[in-house]
N, C-alpha and C positions, 0 to 999 in steps of 0.2 A: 556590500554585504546586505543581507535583505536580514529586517526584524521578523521576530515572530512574528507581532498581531500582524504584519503583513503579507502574511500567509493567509489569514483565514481562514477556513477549513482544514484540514489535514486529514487525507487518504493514505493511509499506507499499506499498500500492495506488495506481500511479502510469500515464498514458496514453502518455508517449513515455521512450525512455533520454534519459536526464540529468535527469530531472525529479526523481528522487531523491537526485542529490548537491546540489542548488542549496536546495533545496527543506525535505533531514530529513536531511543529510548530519553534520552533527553530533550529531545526537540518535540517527542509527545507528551512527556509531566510538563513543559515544559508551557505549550497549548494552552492544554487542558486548564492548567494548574491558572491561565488567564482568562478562563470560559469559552474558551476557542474549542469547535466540534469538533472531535478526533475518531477516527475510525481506520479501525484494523484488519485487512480481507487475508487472511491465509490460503494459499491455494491446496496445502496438502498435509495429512495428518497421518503419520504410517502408524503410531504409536497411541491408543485409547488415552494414555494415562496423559500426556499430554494436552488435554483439552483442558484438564483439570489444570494444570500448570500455568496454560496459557491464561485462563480464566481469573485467576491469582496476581499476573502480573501485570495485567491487563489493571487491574484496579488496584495496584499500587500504581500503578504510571499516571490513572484519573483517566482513561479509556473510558468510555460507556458504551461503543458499540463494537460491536463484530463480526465479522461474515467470515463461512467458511464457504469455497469453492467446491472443498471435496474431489480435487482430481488424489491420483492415484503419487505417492512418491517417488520421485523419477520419472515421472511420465507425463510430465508439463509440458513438454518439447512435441509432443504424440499429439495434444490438445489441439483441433483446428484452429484458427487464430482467431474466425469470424467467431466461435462458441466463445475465445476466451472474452473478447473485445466484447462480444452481445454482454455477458454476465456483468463487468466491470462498469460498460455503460449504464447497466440497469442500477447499479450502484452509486454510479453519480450522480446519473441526471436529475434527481427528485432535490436535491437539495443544494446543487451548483457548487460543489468542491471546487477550489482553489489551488490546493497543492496537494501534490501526490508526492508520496517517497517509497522507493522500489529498493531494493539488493542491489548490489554492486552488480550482478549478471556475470560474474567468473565465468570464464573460459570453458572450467572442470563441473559447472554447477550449473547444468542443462535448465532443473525448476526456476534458477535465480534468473537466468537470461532473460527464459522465457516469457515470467512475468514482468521482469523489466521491459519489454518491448511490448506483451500485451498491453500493460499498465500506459503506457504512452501513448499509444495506439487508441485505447480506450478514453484517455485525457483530450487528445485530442480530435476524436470524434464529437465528444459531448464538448470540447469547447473550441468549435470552431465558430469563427469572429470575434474571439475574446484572448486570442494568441497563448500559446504557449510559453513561456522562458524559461530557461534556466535559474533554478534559485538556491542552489548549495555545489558542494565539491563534491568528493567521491559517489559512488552510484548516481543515482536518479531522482533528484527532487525536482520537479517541475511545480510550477506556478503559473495557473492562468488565472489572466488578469482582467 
């Protein structure tokens, strides 16, 4: 079992808002809550009012950043890989994340996959010679070390 602070960083790489409080909501108050830099990238927002939502939850979890991608909802799968990989890389590389956590990637849930395999893809471009591993159960948290 891997500790928080052994995480360090925390990315999480998510396809719609709420997918992160349901999802790594504890594991980001969680962080945070230890000064550990937590950062939220949404890939899609079909719904305005929702930025507002997100923005809310976001700082009760102790969140401070957020990126949104801006694809289209439902349309993440459509995204070339190298667009989505360039953006996510551009997101890590300035400050050497540690752990990413992604969506489970369901079968039925094209955005979730999508960014789950972007997300990886993007972890480990920006960290290659510093390996990749696995560091939770369900979905995709990865930790490079």
């Amino acid at each position: 079992m891997v500790e928080i602070h052994e995480l360090g960083t925390i990315l999480g790489i998510w396809a719609h808002p709420d997918d992160e409080a349901y999802l790594s909501g504890g594991i980001m108050t969680m962080a945070a809550g230890r000064g550990q830099r937590v950062v939220c990238v949404t890939a899609t927002c079909s719904e305005p009012r929702r930025s507002g939502e997100l923005d809310r939850c976001l700082a009760i979890l102790g969140v401070g950043e957020h990126h949104w991608l801006d694809y289209a909802d439902g349309g993440c799968a459509d995204v070339p890989v190298a667009e989505a990989v360039g953006k996510l890389a551009a997101l890590t590389r300035p400050r050497n994340h540690r752990s990413q956590s992604t969506g489970p990637g369901r079968a039925a849930e094209s955005d979730g996959r999508a960014d789950r395999d972007d997300g990886a893809a993007a972890v480990r471009r920006v960290g290659r010679g510093r390996g990749v591993r696995r560091a939770g159960g369900g979905g995709a948290l990865n930790s490079c070390s």
